[in-house]
N, C-alpha and C positions, 0 to 999 in steps of 0.2 A: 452715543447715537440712539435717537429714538425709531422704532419703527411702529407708525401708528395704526392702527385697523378699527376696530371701534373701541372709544373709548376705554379703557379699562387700570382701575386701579386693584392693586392685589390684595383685596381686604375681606377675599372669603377663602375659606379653607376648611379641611373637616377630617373628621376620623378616618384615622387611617386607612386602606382598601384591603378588603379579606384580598384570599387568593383564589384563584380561579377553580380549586376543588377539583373533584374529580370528570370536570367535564374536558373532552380535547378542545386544546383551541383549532378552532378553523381559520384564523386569517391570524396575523403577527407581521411589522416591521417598522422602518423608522422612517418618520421625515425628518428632513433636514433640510433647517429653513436658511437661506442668505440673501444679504444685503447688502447690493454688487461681491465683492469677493470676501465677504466676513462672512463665517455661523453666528447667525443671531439666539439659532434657539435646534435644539433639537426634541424630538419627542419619539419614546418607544410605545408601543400601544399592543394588545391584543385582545384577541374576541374571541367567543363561543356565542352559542342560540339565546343566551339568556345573560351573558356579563360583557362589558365592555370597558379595558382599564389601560391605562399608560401610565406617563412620566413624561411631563415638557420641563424640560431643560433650558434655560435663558442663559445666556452670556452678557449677564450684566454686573454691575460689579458686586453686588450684594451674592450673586452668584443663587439665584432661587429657585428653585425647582418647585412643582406642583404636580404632587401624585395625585392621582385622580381614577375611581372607580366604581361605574355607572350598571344599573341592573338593565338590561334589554326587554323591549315589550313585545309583545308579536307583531302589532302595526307598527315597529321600529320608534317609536318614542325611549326615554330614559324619564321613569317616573320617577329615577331615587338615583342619584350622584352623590358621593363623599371627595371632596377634594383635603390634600393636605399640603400647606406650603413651608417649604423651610428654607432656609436662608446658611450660605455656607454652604462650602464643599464634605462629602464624607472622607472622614479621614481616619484612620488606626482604628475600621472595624465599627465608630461610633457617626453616626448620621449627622447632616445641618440641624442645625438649630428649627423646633419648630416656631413656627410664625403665628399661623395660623390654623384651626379646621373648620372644616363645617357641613354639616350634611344637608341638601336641599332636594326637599320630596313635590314633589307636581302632582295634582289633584284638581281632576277639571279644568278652571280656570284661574287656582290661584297657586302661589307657590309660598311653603311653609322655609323659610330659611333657619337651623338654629346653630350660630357659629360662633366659636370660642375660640380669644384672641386676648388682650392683653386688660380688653376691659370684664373680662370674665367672659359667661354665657348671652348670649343674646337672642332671642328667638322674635323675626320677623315673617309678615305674611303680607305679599306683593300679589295684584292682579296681574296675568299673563294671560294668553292667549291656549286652545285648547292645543296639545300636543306640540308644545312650543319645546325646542330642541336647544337643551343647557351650551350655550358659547360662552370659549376661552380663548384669551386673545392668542392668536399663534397654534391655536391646537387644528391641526389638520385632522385628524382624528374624526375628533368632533365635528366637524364641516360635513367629512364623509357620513358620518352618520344624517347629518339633515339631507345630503342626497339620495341617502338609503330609503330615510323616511318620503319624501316627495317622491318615490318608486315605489314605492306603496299604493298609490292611488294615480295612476298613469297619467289623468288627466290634471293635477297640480301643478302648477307652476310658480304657485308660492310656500313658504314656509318659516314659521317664525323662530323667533329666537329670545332665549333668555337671559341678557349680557350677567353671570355671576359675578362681576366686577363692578355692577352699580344697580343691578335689578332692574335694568328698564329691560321692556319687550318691541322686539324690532321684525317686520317683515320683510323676506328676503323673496325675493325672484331669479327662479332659475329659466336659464334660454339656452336653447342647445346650439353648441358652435361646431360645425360642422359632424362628423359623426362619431369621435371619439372626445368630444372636449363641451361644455359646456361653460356658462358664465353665470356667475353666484354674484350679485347684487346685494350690498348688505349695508345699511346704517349709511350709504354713500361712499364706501367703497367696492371696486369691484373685483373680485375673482377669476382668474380664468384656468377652471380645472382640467386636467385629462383626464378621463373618467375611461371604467372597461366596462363590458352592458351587466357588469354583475351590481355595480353602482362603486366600485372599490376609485380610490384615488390615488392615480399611480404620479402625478408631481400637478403642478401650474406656477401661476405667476401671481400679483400683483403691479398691474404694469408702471403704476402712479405712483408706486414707492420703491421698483427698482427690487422689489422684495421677488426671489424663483424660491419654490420649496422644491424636493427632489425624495420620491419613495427608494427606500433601502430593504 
């Protein structure tokens, strides 16, 4: 079973994520994503003022996960994301197999990618948009975070995005659906989050794919 959202193939990844130091986290929990009555994917996540790192979990058969851990900016951007993907379950103490990494830094308007995978190192540099918000497919997290960011500046109501699964940049619209829920518009799919007015993402849906995620 596929579940589609935008585009994305799993061909970036990056050095592994430090740990969050000695700052407290202030927010931490899981989505869990399904597809009518299957987990497609789950993801744990937490934050402090300055870091913002998870784990999306797929249930697919390669069985892949993708850690991922991104620096916070004060206007809610992520200048510098390390994603790590590996493939396989952990077992006896020793992790998946890694797949892939790669660490992808935003600067203005363009984005430095340098990720290493099977064909060695590779270092590209892609035009984006300014303050364009790193998307993964399935990561709620991250979503939240581009709501955080569009809270930032009251009067936006768009914000973009930059698919690390194929480097294109996508502009997203957000519209508020009645007073706890809003609708994320992205790449032609739509979103319909439950939001609380801190900007946090407590579940929604995908109505088109049958896809509810659910905060734990």
């Amino acid at each position: 079973m596929t579940i589609r959202a935008i585009p994305l193939a799993l061909t970036i990844a990056s050095a592994a994520p430090t740990l969050l130091g000695a700052q407290s986290v202030s927010d931490s929990g899981t989505f869990v994503v399904r597809h009518g009555r299957d987990t497609v994917a789950t993801e744990q996540f937490s934050r402090t003022d300055t870091k913002l790192e998870g784990t999306l979990t797929l249930r697919n058969a390669k069985r892949t996960s993708q850690r991922w851990s991104a620096v916070v900016a004060p206007d809610a951007t992520l200048p510098l994301i390390d994603v790590t993907v590996r493939e396989g379950s952990d077992s006896g103490g020793r992790a998946g197999r890694v797949v892939q990494r790669a660490r992808v830094i935003f600067k203005e308007d363009s984005v430095a990618v340098d990720a290493v995978g099977g064909d060695g190192l590779q270092t590209r540099i892609f035009q984006t948009d300014r303050g364009a918000v790193p998307y993964l497919n399935l990561s709620f997290a991250l979503l939240e975070q581009a709501v955080r960011r569009a809270r930032v500046s009251p009067d936006t109501t768009q914000v973009a995005f930059f698919n690390l699964g194929g480097g294109q940049t996508l502009s997203a619209r957000l519209s508020p659906l009645g007073t706890d829920s809003l609708i994320l518009d992205i790449g032609g799919v739509q979103y319909r989050l439950r939001v609380d007015p801190a900007g946090r993402v407590l579940g929604g849906r995908i109505p088109a794919q049958d896809v509810v995620v659910e905060r734990q």
